[in-house]
Every structure is written in structure tokens, then in C-alpha cells.
C-alpha positions in Angstrom: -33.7 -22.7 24.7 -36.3 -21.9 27.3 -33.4 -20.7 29.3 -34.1 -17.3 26.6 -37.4 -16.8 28.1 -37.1 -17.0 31.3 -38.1 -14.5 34.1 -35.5 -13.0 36.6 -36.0 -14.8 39.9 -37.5 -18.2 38.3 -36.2 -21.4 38.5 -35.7 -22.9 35.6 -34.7 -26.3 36.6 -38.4 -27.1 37.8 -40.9 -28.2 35.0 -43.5 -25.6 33.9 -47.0 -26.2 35.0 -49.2 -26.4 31.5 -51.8 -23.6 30.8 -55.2 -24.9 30.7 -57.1 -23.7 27.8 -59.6 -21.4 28.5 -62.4 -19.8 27.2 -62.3 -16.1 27.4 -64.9 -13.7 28.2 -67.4 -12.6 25.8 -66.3 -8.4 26.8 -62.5 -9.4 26.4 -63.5 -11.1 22.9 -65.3 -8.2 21.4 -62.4 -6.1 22.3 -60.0 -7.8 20.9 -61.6 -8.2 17.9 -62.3 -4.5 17.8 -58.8 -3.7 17.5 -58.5 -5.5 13.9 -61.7 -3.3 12.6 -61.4 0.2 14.6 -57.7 1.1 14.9 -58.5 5.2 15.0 -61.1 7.4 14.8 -61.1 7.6 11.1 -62.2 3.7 11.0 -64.8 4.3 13.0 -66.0 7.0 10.9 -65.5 5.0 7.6 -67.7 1.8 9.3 -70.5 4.4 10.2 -70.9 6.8 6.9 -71.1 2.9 5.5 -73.7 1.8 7.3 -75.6 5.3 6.5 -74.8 4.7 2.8 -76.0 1.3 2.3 -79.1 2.4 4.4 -80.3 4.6 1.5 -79.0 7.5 3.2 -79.7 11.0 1.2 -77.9 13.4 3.9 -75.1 12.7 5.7 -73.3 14.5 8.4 -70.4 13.7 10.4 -69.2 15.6 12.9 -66.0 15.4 15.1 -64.8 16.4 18.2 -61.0 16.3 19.6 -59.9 14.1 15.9 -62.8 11.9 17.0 -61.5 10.4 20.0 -63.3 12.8 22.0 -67.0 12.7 20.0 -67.7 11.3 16.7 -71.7 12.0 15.5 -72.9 10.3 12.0 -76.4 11.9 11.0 -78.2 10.4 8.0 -81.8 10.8 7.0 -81.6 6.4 5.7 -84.1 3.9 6.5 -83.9 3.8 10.0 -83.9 0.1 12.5 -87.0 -0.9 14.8 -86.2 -2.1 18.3 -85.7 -5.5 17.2 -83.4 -4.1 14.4 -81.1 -2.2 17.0 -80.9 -4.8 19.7 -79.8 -7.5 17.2 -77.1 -4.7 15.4 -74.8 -4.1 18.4 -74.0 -8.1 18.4 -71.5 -9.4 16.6 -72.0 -10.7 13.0 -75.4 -9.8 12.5 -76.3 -8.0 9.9 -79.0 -6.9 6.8 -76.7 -6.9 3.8 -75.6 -9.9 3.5 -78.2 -12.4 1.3 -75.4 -14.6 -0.7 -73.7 -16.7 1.6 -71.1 -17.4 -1.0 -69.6 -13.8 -0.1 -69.5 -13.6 -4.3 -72.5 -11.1 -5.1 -72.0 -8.5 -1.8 -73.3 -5.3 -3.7 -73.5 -3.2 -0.1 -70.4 -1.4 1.4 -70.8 -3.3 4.9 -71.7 -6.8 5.1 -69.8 -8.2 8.2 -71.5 -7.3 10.8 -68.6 -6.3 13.3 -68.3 -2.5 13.0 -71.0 -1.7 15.6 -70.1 -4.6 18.2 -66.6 -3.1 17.9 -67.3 0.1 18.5 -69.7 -0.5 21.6 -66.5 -2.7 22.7 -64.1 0.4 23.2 -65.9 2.8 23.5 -69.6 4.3 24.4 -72.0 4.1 21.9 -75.5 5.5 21.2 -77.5 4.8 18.5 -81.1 6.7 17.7 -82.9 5.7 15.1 -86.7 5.9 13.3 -87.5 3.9 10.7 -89.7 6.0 8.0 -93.2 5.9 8.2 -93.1 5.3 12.5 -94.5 8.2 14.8 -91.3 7.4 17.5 -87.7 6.5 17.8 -85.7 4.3 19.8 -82.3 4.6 21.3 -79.5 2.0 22.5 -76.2 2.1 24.3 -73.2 0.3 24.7 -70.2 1.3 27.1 -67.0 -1.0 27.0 -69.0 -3.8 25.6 -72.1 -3.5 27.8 -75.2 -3.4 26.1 -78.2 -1.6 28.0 -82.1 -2.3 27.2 -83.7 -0.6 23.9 -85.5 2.6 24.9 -88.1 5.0 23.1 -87.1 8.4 22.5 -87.2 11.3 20.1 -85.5 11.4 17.1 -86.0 12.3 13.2 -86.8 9.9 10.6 -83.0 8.2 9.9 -80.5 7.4 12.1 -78.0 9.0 14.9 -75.1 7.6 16.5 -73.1 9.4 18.5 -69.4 7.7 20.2 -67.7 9.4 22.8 -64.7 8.4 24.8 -63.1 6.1 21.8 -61.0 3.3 23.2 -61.6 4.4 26.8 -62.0 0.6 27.5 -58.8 -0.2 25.5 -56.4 2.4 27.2 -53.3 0.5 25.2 -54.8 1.3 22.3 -55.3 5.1 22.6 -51.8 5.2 23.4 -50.5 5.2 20.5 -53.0 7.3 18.7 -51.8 10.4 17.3 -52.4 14.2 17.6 -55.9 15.6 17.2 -55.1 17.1 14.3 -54.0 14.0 12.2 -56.3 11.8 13.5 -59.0 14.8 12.1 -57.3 14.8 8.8 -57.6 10.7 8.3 -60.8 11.1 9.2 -61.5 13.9 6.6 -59.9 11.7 4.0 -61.8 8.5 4.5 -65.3 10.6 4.4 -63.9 12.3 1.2 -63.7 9.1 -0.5 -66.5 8.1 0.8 -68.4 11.0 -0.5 -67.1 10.3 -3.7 -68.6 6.8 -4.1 -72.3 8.4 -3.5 -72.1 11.7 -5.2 -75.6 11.4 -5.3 -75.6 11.9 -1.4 -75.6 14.9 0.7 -72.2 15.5 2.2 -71.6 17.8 5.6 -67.9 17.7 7.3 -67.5 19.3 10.4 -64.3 18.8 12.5 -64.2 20.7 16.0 -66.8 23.4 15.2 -65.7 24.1 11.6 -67.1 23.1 8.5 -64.5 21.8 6.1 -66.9 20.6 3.4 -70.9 20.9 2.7 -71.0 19.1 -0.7 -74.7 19.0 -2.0 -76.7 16.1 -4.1 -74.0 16.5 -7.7 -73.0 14.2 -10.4 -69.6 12.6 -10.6 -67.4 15.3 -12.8 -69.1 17.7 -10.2 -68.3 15.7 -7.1 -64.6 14.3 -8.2 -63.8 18.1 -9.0 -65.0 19.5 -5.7 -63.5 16.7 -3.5 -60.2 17.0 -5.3 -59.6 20.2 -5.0 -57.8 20.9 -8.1 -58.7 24.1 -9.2 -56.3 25.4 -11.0 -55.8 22.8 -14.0 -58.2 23.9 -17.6 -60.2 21.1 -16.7 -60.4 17.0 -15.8 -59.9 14.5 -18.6 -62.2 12.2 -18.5 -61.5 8.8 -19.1 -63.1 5.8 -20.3 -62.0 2.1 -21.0 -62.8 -1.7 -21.0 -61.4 -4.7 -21.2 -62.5 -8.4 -20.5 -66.2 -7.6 -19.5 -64.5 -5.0 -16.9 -65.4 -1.2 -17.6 -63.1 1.7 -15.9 -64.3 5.5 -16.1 -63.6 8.8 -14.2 -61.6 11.4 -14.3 -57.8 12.4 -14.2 -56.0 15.7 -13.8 -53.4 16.5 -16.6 -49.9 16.1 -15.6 -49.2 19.7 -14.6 -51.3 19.1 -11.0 -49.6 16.9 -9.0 -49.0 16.4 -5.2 -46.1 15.4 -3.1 -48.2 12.2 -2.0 -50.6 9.9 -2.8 -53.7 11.8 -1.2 -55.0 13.0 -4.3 -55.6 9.1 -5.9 -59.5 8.1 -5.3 -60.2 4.9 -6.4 -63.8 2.3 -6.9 -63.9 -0.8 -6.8 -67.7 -1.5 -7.5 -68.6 1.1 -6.1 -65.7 0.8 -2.8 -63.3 3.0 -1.8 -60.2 1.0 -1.8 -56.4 1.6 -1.1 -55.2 -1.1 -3.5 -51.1 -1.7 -4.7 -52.2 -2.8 -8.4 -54.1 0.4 -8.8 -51.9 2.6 -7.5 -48.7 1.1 -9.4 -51.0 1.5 -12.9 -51.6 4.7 -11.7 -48.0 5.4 -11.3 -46.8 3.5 -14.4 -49.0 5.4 -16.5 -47.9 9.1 -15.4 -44.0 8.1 -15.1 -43.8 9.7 -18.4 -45.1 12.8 -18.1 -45.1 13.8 -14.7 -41.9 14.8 -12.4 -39.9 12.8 -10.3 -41.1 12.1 -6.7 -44.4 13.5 -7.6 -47.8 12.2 -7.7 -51.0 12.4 -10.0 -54.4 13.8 -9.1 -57.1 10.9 -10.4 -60.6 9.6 -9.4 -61.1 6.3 -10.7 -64.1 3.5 -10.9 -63.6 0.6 -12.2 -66.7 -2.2 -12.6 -65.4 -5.4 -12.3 -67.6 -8.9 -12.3 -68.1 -9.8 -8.8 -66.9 -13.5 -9.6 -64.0 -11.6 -10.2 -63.3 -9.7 -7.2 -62.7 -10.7 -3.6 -63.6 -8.0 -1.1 -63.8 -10.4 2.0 -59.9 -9.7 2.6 -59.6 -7.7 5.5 -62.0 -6.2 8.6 -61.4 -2.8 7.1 -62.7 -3.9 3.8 -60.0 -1.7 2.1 -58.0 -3.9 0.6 -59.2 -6.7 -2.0 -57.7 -9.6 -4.4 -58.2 -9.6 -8.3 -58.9 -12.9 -10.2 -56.7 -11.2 -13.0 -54.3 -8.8 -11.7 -52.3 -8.5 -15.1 -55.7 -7.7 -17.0 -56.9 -4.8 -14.5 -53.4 -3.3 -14.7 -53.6 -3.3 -18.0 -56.5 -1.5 -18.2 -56.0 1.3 -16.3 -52.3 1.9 -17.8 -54.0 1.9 -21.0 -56.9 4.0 -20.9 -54.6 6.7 -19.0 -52.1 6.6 -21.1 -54.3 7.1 -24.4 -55.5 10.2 -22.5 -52.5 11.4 -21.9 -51.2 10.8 -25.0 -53.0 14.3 -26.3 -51.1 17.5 -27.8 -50.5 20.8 -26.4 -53.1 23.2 -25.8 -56.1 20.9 -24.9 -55.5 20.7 -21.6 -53.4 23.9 -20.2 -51.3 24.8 -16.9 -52.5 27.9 -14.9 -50.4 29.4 -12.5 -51.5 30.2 -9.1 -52.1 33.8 -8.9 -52.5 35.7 -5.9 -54.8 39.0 -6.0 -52.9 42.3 -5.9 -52.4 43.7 -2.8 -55.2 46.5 -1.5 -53.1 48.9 -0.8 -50.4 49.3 -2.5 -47.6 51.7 -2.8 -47.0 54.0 -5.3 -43.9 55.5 -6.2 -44.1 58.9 -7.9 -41.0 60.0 -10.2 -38.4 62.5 -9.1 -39.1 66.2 -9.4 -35.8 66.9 -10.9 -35.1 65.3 -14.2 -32.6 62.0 -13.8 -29.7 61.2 -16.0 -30.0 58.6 -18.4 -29.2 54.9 -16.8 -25.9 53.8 -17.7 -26.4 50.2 -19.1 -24.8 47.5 -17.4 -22.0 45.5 -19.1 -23.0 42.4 -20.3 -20.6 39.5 -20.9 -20.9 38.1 -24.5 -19.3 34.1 -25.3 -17.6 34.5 -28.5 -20.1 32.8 -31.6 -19.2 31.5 -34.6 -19.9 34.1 -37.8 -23.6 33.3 -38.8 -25.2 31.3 -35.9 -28.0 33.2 -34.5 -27.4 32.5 -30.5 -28.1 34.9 -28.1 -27.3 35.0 -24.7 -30.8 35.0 -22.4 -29.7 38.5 -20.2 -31.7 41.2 -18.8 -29.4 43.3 -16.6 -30.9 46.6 -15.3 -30.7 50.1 -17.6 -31.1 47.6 -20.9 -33.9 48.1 -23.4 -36.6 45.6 -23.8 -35.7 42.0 -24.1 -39.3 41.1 -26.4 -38.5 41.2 -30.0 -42.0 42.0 -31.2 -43.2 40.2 -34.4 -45.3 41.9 -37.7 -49.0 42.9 -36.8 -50.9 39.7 -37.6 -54.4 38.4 -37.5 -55.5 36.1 -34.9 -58.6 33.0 -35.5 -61.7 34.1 -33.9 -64.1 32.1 -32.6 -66.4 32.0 -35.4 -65.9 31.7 -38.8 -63.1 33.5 -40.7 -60.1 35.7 -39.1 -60.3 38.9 -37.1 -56.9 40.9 -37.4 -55.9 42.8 -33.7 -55.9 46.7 -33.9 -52.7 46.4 -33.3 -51.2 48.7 -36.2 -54.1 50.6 -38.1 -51.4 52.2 -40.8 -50.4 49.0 -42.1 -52.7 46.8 -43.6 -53.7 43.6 -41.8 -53.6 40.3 -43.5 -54.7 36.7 -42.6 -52.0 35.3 -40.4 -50.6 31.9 -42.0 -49.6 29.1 -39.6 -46.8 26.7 -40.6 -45.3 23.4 -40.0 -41.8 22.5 -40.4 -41.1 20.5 -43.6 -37.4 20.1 -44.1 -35.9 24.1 -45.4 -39.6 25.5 -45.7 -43.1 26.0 -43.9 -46.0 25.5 -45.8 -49.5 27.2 -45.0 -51.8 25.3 -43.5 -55.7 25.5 -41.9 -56.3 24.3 -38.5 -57.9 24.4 -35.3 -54.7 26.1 -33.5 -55.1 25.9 -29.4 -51.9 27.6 -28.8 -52.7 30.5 -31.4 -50.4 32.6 -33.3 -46.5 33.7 -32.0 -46.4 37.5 -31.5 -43.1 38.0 -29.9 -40.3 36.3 -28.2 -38.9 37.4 -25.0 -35.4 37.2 -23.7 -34.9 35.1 -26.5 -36.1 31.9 -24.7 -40.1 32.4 -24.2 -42.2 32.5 -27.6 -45.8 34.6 -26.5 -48.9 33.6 -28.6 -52.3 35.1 -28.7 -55.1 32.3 -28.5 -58.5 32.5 -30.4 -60.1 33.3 -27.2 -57.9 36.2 -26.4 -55.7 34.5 -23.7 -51.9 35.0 -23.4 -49.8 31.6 -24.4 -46.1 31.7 -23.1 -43.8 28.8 -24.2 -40.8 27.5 -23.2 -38.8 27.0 -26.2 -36.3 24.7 -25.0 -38.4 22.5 -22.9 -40.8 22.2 -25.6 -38.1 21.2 -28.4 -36.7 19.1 -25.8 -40.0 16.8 -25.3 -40.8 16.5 -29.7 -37.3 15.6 -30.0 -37.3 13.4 -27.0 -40.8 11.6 -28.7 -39.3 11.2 -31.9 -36.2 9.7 -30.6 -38.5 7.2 -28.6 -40.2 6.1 -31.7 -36.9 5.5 -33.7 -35.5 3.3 -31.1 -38.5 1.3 -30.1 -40.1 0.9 -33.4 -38.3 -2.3 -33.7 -35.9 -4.3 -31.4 -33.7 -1.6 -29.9 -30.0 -1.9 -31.0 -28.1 -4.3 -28.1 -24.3 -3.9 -27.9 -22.6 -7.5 -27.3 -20.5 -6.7 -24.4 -16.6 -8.5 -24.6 -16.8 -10.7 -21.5 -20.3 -11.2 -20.3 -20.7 -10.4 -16.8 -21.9 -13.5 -14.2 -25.0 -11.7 -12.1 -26.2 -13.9 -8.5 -29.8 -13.5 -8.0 -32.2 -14.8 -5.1 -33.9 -17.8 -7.5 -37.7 -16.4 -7.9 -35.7 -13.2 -9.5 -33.9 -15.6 -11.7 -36.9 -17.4 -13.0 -38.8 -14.4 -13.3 -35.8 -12.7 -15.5 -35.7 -15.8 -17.5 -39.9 -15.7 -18.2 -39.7 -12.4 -19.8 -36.0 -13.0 -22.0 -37.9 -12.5 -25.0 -39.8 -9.1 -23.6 -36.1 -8.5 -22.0 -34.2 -9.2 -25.8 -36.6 -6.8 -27.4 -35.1 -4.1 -25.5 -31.4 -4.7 -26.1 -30.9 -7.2 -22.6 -29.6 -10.8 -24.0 -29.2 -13.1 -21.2 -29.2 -17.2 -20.4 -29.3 -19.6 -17.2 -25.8 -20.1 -15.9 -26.9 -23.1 -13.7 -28.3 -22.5 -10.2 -28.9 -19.2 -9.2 -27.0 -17.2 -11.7 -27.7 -15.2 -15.0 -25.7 -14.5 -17.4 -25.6 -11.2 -19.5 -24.1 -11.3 -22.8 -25.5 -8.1 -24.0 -27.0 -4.8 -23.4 -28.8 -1.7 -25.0 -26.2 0.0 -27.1 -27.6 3.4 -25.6 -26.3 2.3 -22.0 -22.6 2.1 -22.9 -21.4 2.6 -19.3 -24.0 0.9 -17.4 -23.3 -1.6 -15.0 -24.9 -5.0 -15.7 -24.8 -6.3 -12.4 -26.9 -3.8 -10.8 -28.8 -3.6 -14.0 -30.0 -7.1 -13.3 -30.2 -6.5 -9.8 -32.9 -3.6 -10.4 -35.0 -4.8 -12.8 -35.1 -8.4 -10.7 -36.1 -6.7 -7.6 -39.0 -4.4 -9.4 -40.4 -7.5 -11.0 -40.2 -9.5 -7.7 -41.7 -6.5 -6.3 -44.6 -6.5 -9.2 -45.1 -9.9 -10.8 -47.8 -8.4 -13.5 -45.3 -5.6 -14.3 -43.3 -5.9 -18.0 -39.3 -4.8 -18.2 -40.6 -1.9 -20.6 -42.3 -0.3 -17.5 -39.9 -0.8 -15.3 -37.6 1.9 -13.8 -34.9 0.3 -14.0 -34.6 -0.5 -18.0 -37.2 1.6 -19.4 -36.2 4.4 -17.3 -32.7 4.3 -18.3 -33.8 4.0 -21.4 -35.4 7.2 -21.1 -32.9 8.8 -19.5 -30.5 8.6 -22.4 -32.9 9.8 -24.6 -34.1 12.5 -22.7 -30.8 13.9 -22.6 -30.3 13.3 -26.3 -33.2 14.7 -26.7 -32.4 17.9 -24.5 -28.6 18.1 -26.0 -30.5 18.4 -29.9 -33.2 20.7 -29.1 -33.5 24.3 -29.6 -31.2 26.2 -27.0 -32.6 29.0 -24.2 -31.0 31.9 -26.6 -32.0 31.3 -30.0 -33.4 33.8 -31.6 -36.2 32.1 -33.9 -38.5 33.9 -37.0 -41.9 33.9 -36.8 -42.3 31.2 -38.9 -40.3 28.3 -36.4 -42.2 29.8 -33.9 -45.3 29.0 -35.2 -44.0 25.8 -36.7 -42.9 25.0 -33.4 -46.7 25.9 -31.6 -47.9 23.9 -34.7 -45.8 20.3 -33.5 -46.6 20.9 -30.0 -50.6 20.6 -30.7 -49.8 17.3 -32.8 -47.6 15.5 -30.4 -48.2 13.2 -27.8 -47.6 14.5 -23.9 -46.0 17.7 -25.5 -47.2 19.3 -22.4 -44.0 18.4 -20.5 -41.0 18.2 -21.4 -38.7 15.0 -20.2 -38.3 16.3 -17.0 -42.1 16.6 -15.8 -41.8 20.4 -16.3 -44.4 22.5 -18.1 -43.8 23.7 -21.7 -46.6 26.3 -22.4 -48.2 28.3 -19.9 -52.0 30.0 -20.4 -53.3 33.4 -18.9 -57.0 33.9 -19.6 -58.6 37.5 -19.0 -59.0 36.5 -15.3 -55.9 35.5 -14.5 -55.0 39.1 -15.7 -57.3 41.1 -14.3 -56.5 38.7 -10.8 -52.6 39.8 -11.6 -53.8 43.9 -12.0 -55.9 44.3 -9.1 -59.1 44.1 -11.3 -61.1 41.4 -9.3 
């Protein structure tokens, strides 16, 4: 075997001399340990904003030069360290947060006293600081690990470190860093998150002479909607929740504003930026409904937890942590998500991103001579059946207008009563009634109505409503049908156990055994939802039945799925798994989509209203199955942005 390891030219027939263990050098120590708590420029960053925060810092600044490797400067106007203070921070372990050796109550962002020492290991470091109330500052510096006498100098009341040349001691290291650029943008995210657990502190970002963010002194709603940059939704929903003595709050963006990654997901733990699996698989579960494939949510979350119940002392980087109750925090957040979710169309709307008219724009003047008539294109009509009202969706060029335009109606204003639109001043106006669908006929009702009143149908697929407010509604007919069918459907089939088919010869499935005993934990969860199946001895399952909705599905890889995403997440249940619960869906969303109303139907004013009326009242009816939008808003600004006007 050693024969494997040994070096070209060595003799492997003599014995090898034994090492003598060693102690190794104090300098070679420090940087080794540096490379477990500053791998890039952005850890360094995150380690010094921390210390600024917990020092009662009020302004911060960070600047960075060359994605930090070149300069990284942290400004804060906190408490400030005496001489005695800044000799004793630059060595390892020593620190002034930490006053429960139990590591149980740790209430400060920093408390192991290794980010400085770290730094000063692998790179050179500078640190000015004046505690408040002193007439002078005093200055220290470390290069590569050597640590030069405190100093006096000038300096404002707060604290100053500036590193320069990072990991010019570790040259292996700075190897593998990457471009400027990303290491700038990890370094912009960590101080964004960081920003977001203090909103009640002074933010300044400046990466290679430019200013990406100046946030000042704001409360949380003003700080989460700032740092997430999510402009174009109606507005955050905020959430709130508790469970078990632990209390989770912020805000969420509704499922129209999503990203392609997870960038957009803060999240607090006690007051900590974390990157944490269970919250971001809650976070996940939660949307999976609502949101498109492949996409991801837009949240800010802070959850309050007991401290006995926490354990932050994980990792150097301080990022990651262990729950006492992993099943009960996921809970929580799925839950008080979901509920928010779980509102109606038109409280929460999707804007589209509109770009401002072009200053100069060209204008096309008619011909002098007067042009024949356009000829109108032929259009291809399918054959329909005497009486059905279909219509095929078409606009070719030289046909009339595609809107059918509805009778003059009155829309709600926004105080009491109704104010009827000068729309036709020869025909008298009359209170517009609103209707919901009950069986043959609609039957008046009163209501708060976000989506407002139908006022014509174009193409014969997109209903346009007028809101209180004045704004313009569009709605996509289909994809709205689609996703109250597709709710309705849900509710039939999982209002009690879901109908399982007994399949003729039960199929024999060979699992790893941890994914056997975790299938065979949940069979009653798993029998609930149509999946029968027993021990077959060893490390086999068998399945004797399945959800009658998944006639064609394959059992085996069924089993193999689900297994896997339960391995994968042990506090997870089969109904939010992809694997069943999402086939599950699947089947109904495209039962749902095969029974709604078709793209083409031409509808009366009353289903149109009926159908604004269903979308306020049912859950998530802001998508349909897919993740897609179902209603679209244009307030006065988005117009006058679409005409030039501002």
C-alpha cells in the first residue's frame, strides 16, 4: 500500500524515518486559521461591519478598492478601543462580547475573537480608533501576522480600519480568488444583509469610486424595501407569526417578483444574517404553489428564537447555525407565508416594467393623396358547432377593432356611493351591479371590488376593468379560470383521503435503508395521499397502491423520488414534496387548464364580472398553475410613463 504514495526516485524498500511532532510557529498558526474565517474579501468585510455594529455603531461606511483585495476601509462613528483595547484585539481569541461562557446567551454579532488576528495574518492591517469622550486616537498595524507597537494619532471619535494587500502573505490563497467584479458583488451582498439587520444604522457602499447605496437611519418596511430592490410589485406583504415561544415577522414580495436565484432571500436569526437550508427550503415550500418553475421569491425575514434554542457557535463565519427543533421552525415559516399568500386577486397587483417614451420620436404624417381602403386579410376560421360562442383570438392587419366594448356603466368611487364615467352623456347612467356566478344566474351583490367593473373584452381573451381608483385592470381570462378551477379541484381531492387505485401486481421498489425506514415512518401521511405500501423484508418496499389521478405513473421512480427528497429533508412531509404533491398538482393543473374558460370565448358582461368577482375571493388567484400572472394593473403613472407624459 505505501507503494501508492511513493515518490519517483525513492526507495521504498528502506523503512521511513518517523516525523517528530512539532510545534509550529505562532505566524504560520494564525494563518492557517485565517483561511477557515477570511476566505475573500467579502468575509473580511462581513467580520468588520460586525464588529462596527456590535460597537454601537450609528454610521457606517465601507469602501472598496479592486473587489477588496486591493483596499478594504470600514468607517463607523461606534464606541471606539483605548490602547490597551487595540493591542489586546489583534490577538487571537480575545474579545469584549462574550460574558456567558456557556456560548447559550451570545446577543452580539461577533463573539470569537478571531476575525482581526486573521486578517492581520494575511494581510496588512490598520486600525484607528477614539473612544468617545478622549481628546486623541491611537492607531495599530499588523502585516503578515506582525504586530507593531500602539501609536497616537488623529482620528474622529469611532473607529477606522483600513486592509490593503489581502492574502499577500497567503499567495495560495489569492489564487483562486475571482474577478474584481465578483468578489465586489459578494461583498455588496454581505453589507446588504448586514444593513438589513440594523436598519437603525447609517449605511454608505462604495465599490471602486462609486456609490452603490447610501441608505440613511429607516425602519424595517423602509430598509427591507430599499435593500431589495423590488420596485415594481403594489407593495410588501407583511407577515407575522408564532409558534412555540418563537415569533417570525417581515416582509415578502407577492409571487409576481421573483428572481432567477436566491439573492433576493434575507434572513435573521436573532438578529443574524444567516444562509440557512431549513429557511431557505420553507421559503421554497411555501411559494412552490404560486410561483414559476426554476424561479425564486423576493423575502426579508426575522425570526426570534430562544437562545437555548439556537446554536450559532457552528462555524468561523458564523453564517450557518443548528435548530433545537428543526420541524417546528419549518413549520413556522411555511405557515405564516403561506396564510399570506393565500389572499385573492387585487390586493396585491403585478406592474409591468415600463420604459419612458423615447424623446424624440418620429412621426409619420399621412399621405397627401387619399389611399384606398385596406383590403382585409383572410382569416382562417375552425368549423364550430351551431350555438357555441368560440371565437378564434386573431388580429391580422386591415381588420376592425378586436375590443368588444360593454354598455356605459358606473364605476365605485372612492367615497361613498357610485360615480358613473362620462362615457355616454345621451344614455342615462345607472349603478353598475356586480355578480357572482350561482349555477344559470348572477345575483347583485355589494362589495369592496379591487379588480373593479369589466368594460370590454379584447381579442376575445383579455377582460379590461376600470378600478375605483381609476387604474386600468387587464385579465387573462384563461389563466384566471385555470387557477379557480385548479383551487377547487385541490379542495375536492384533498378534503379527505385522496382516491388510491390498487394497482394488479404490486411493484417491488430497492431502496438504500434510511430511505426505507423513513418511507415506512410517514405510511400513514403517505396512505392519506393515495400511496399504500409495506416492508418486504430487508431493504425493499412494497407498493400496492397509488393515487388514482396518476394512472401511468411509474412506482418505482415514484418511490425513488419521494425517498430521496425525504433523505434530502428529514422535517419535510410527502404532501410537500415534489415528487407526490407535485404530481399531484400536475394532474390537476392540467384538469384544471383542460376545464377552464378557453383564450376565444366570447363572455357577457355579467361572467366577466362574475369572473373579477371569484378571483378577489380565492386563494393565490394571482397566478394561475403555472406561476404566470392572471390580472395585470396600470395606474395613471404607468400611463402617463407609456405616453411620454413624465
Amino acid at each position: 500500500m505505501s507503494d501508492l504514495f511513493a515518490k519517483p526516485g525513492m526507495d521504498t524498500n528502506q523503512p521511513a524515518t518517523p516525523a517528530h511532532v512539532r510545534r509550529l510557529p505562532e505566524v504560520i498558526v494564525n494563518r492557517i486559521a485565517a483561511g477557515e474565517v477570511i476566505e475573500r474579501p467579502a468575509a473580511a468585510v462581513k467580520e468588520l461591519v460586525e464588529n462596527a455594529i456590535d460597537a454601537g455603531a450609528r454610521r457606517l461606511e465601507v469602501s472598496l478598492a479592486g473587489g477588496g483585495v486591493d483596499r478594504i476601509i470600514v468607517t463607523d462613528d461606534g464606541g471606539g478601543m483605548s490602547a490597551d483595547d487595540l493591542a489586546l484585539a489583534v490577538d487571537r481569541h480575545c474579545t469584549s462580547k462574550l460574558r456567558d461562557e456557556t456560548l447559550v446567551h451570545i446577543s452580539t454579532l461577533g463573539f470569537r475573537g478571531e476575525a482581526l488576528p486573521s486578517i492581520g495574518a494575511a494581510a496588512r492591517l490598520c486600525i484607528t480608533s477614539r473612544p468617545k469622550g478622549e481628546s486623541g486616537a491611537w492607531r495599530i498595524r499588523v502585516e503578515g501576522g506582525k504586530v507593531s507597537p500602539v501609536e497616537p494619532a488623529a482620528g474622529a471619535p469611532g473607529t477606522s480600519v483600513v486592509v490593503e494587500d489581502l492574502f499577500f502573505a497567503t499567495p495560495a490563497r489569492r489564487k483562486f480568488l475571482k474577478s474584481a467584479r465578483v468578489e465586489g458583488r459578494h461583498a455588496e451582498n454581505v453589507v446588504r444583509r448586514l444593513a438589513l439587520a440594523v436598519p437603525q444604522t447609517a449605511f454608505r457602499f462604495v465599490l471602486d469610486e462609486r456609490v452603490l447605496f447610501d441608505l440613511p437611519a429607516q425602519d424595517m418596511a423602509a430598509r427591507s424595501a430599499a435593500l431589495l430592490d423590488a420596485s415594481e410589485a403594489d407593495g410588501f406583504l407583511e407577515i407575522a407569526g408564532e409558534r412555540d415561544g418563537m415569533t417570525l415577522s417581515g416582509f415578502i414580495c407577492p409571487p409576481s417578483v421573483h428572481r432567477s436565484t436566491a439573492n433576493g432571500q434575507f434572513m435573521l436569526v436573532n438578529g443574524r444574517p444567516v444562509v440557512d437550508p431549513v429557511l431557505k427550503t420553507a421559503v421554497r415550500v411555501a411559494y412552490r404553489r404560486v410561483i414559476e418553475p426554476g424561479r425564486h421569491p423576493v423575502v426579508a425575514l426575522t425570526l426570534t428564537v430562544p437562545p437555548d434554542r439556537v446554536d450559532v457557535n457552528v462555524h468561523p463565519a458564523k453564517t450557518e447555525l443548528r435548530f433545537a427543533d428543526e420541524a417546528s421552525v419549518r413549520s413556522l415559516v411555511i405557515g405564516t407565508i403561506q396564510r399570506a399568500l393565500e389572499h385573492g386577486a387585487g390586493s396585491v397587483g403585478v406592474r409591468p416594467v415600463l420604459s419612458s417614451a423615447p424623446r424624440q420620436a418620429r412621426i409619420w404624417y399621412p399621405p397627401e393623396k387619399e389611399a384606398a381602403p385596406p383590403v382585409p386579410a383572410p382569416a382562417f376560421h375552425a368549423p364550430t358547432p351551431e350555438g357555441v360562442r368560440f371565437a378564434e383570438g386573431r388580429l391580422q392587419f386591415g381588420d376592425a377593432p378586436a375590443a368588444r366594448t360593454l354598455p356605459p356603466v358606473a364605476m365605485p368611487s372612492s367615497g361613498a356611493g357610485w360615480d358613473a364615467p362620462a362615457v355616454n352623456t345621451a344614455a342615462p347612467t345607472q349603478a353598475m351591479p356586480t355578480y357572482v356566478a350561482d349555477g344559470a344566474s348572477a345575483q347583485p351583490v355589494a362589495a369592496d371590488h379591487p379588480l373593479g367593473a369589466a368594460i370590454a373584452q379584447v381579442l376575445d381573451t383579455y377582460i379590461l376593468a376600470v378600478a375605483a381608483d381609476g387604474s386600468l385592470v387587464l385579465v387573462d381570462q384563461h389563466a384566471a379560470h385555470e387557477r379557480l378551477t385548479h383551487e377547487r379541484l385541490r379542495a375536492q381531492f384533498l378534503s379527505g383521503h385522496v382516491q388510491a387505485q390498487r394497482l394488479l401486481v404490486p411493484d417491488v421498489v430497492d431502496l438504500p435503508r434510511v430511505q426505507v425506514e423513513l418511507l415506512l415512518a410517514r405510511q400513514p401521511t403517505l396512505e392519506k395521499l393515495g400511496v399504500e405500501i409495506e416492508a418486504f423484508g430487508g431493504d425493499s418496499v412494497l407498493v400496492r397502491a397509488l393515487p388514482a389521478m396518476l394512472r401511468s405513473s411509474d412506482a418505482v421512480n415514484l418511490l425513488r423520488d419521494l425517498a430521496e427528497e425525504l433523505e434530502a429533508d428529514e422535517n419535510g412531509a410527502p404532501d410537500e414534496m415534489a415528487a407526490l404533491d407535485g404530481r399531484l398538482d400536475a394532474v390537476i393543473a392540467r384538469m384544471a387548464c383542460h376545464g377552464s374558460i378557453r383564450a376565444g370565448r366570447r363572455l357577457s358582461v355579467e361572467e366577466m364580472n362574475a369572473l373579477l368577482r371569484q378571483m378577489e375571493e380565492t386563494p393565490r388567484a394571482g397566478t394561475c398553475s403555472h406561476g404566470r400572472p392572471t390580472w395585470l394593473k396600470l395606474s395613471k403613472a404607468d400611463l402617463e410613463k407609456l405616453f411620454g407624459r413624465r
